[in-house]
MARFINU-674125 format. One record per residue: x negated, y negated, z of N, C-alpha, C in turn; residue in three letters. Coordinates in pm, whole numbers, padded with zeros to 5 digits, always signed. Example, Ala and Ser with C-alpha at 12.3 -4.5 7.8 and 13.67 -1.06 7.14 Angstrom:
<sites>
-01319+00569+00780-01230+00450+00780-01320+00330+00780ALA-01285+00225+00708-01367+00106+00714-01290-00003+00787SER
</sites>
This chain:
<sites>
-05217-16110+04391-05266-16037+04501-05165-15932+04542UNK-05237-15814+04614-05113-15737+04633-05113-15714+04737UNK-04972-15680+04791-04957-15689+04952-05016-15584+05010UNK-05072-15613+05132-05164-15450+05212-05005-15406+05309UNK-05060-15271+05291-04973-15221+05383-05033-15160+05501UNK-04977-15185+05625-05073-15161+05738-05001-15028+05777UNK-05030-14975+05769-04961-14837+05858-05031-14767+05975UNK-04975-14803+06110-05027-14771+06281-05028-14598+06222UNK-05158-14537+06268-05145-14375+06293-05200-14376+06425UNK-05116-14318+06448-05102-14266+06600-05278-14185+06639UNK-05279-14233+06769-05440-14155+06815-05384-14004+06791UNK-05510-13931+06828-05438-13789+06879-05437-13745+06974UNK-05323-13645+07002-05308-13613+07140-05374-13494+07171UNK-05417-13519+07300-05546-13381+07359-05426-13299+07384UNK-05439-13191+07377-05369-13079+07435-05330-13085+07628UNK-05281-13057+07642-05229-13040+07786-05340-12946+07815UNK-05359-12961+07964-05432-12867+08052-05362-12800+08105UNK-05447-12674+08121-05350-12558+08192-05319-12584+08309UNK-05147-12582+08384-05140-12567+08528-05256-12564+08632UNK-05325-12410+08595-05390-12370+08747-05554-12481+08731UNK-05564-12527+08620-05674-12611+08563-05709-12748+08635UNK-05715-12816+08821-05689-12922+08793-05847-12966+08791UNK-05923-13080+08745-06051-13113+08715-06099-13187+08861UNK-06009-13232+08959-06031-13246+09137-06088-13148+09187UNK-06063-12983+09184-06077-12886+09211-06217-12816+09198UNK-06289-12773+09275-06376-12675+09250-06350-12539+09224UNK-06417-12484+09155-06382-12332+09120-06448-12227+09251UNK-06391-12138+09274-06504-12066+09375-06588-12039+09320UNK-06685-12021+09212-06773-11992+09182-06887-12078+09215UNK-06857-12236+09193-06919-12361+09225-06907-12331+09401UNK-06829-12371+09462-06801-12384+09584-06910-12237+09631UNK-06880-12116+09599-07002-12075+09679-07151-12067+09623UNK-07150-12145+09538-07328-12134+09477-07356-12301+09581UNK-07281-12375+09604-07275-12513+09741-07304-12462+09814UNK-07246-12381+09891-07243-12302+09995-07331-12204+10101UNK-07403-12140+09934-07551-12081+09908-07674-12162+09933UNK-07665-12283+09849-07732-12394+09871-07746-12465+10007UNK-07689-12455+10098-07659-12528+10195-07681-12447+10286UNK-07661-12309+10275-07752-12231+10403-07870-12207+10411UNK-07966-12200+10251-08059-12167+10229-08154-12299+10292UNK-08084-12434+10256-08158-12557+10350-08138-12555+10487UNK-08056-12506+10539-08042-12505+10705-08142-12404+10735UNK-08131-12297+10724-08257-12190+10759-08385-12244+10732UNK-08407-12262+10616-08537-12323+10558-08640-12478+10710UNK-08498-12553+10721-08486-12655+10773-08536-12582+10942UNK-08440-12506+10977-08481-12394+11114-08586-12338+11074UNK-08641-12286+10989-08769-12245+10950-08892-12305+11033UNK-08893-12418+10969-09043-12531+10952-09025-12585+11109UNK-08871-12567+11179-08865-12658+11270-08912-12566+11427UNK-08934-12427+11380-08938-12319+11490-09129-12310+11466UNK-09121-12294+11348-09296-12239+11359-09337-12365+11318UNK-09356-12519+11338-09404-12602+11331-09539-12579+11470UNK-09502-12558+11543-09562-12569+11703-09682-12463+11649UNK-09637-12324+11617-09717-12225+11620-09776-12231+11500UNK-09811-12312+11369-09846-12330+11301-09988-12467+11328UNK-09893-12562+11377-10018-12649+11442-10133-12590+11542UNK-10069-12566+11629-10179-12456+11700-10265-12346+11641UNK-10244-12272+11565-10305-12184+11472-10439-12340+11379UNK-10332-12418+11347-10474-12515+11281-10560-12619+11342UNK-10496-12603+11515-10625-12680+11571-10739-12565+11599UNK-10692-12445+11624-10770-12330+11642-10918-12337+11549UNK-10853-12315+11400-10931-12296+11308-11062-12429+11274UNK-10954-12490+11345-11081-12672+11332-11172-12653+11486UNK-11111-12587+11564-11206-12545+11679-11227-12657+11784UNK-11064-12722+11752-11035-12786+11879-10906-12714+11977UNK-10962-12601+11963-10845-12491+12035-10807-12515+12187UNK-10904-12534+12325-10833-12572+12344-10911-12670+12417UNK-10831-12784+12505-10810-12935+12529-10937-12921+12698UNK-10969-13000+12745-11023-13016+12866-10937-12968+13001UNK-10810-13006+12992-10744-12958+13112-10759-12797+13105UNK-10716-12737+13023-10720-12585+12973-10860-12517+12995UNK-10966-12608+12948-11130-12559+12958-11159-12555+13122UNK-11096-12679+13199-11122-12686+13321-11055-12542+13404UNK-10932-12503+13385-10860-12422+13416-10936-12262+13412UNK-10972-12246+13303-11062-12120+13234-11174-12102+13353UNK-11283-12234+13341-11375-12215+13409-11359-12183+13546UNK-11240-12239+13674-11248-12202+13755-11153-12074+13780UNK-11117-12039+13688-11081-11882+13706-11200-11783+13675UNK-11259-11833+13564-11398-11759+13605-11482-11734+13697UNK-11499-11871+13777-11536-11896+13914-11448-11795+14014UNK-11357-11769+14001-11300-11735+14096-11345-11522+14081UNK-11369-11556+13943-11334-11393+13936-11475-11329+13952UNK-11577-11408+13969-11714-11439+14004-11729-11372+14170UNK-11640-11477+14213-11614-11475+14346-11598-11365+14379UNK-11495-11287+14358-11482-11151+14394-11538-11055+14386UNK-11630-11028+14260-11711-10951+14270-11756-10869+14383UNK-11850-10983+14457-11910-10908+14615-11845-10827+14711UNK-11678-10911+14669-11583-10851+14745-11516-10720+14687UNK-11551-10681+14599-11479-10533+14523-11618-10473+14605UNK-11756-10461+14571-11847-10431+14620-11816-10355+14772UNK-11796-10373+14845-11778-10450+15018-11624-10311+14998UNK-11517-10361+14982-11422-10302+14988-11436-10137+14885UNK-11519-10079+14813-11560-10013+14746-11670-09947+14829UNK-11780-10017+14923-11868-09936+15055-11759-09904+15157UNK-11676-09978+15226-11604-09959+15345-11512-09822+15272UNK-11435-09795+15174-11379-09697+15122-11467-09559+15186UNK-11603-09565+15116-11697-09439+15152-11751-09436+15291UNK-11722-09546+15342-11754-09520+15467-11647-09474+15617UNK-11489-09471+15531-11352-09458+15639-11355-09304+15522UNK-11412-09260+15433-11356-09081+15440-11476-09046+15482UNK-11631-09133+15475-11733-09023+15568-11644-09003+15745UNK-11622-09096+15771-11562-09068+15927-11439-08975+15943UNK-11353-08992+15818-11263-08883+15808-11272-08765+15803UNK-11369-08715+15698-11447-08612+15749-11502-08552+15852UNK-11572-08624+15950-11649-08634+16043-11555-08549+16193UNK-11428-08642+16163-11317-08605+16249-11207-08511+16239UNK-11232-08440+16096-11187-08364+16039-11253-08215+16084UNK-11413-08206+16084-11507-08098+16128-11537-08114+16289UNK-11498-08214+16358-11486-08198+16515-11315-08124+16539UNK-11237-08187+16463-11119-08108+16518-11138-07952+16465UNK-11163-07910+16396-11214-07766+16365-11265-07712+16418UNK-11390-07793+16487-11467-07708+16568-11383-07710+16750UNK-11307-07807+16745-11247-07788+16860-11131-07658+16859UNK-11083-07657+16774-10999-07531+16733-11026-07443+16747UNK-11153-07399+16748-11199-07277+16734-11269-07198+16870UNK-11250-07062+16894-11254-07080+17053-11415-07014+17048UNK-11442-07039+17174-11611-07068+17190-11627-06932+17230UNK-11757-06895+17170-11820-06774+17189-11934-06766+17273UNK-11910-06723+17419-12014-06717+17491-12160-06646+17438UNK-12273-06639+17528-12384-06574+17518-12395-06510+17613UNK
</sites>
């Protein structure tokens, strides 16, 4: 038999890394594409969280439960009310024509008082 010879070879060695190289480190390139990422979800996030309200409302609209009973009640007696007035624009719209007929009126007496009288 013949004797084996064992001979250890060494692993191999990786090359050294460069100084400014450490693999802990982010590169700025990474760090602001994170960065990018992370504002684009905050806005996005402020997005949905601002027009959530005005988006729901827009889709009870369209389903034509726009708006609620307290709101319908509200409507109607402002209608009522604006009902109401009517007669009264009316009224304040005669009394108008009736304080410049008198203005007038007192307008052509002081004139004629002005003016000196011509016997016969």
């Amino acid at each position: 038999m013949s004797p084996l010879l064992q001979v250890a070879i060494p692993p191999p060695q990786l090359p050294p890394l460069p100084p400014q190289a450490d693999p802990n480190v982010l590169s700025a390139q990474t760090q602001e594409s994170i960065l990018i990422a992370l504002v684009i979800i905050v806005i996005s996030a402020g997005v949905v969280f601002l027009l959530k309200p005005l988006v729901q409302a827009f889709a009870r609209r369209v389903e034509g439960r726009g708006a609620g009973a307290a709101l319908q009640g509200e409507v109607d007696a402002l209608r009522q009310q604006v009902s109401d007035l009517d007669p009264l624009r009316d009224r304040v719209h005669e009394l108008e024509e009736r304080m410049e007929f008198t203005e007038r009126l007192l307008a052509q007496r002081r004139e004629q008082d002005l003016l000196p009288r011509q016997e016969r």
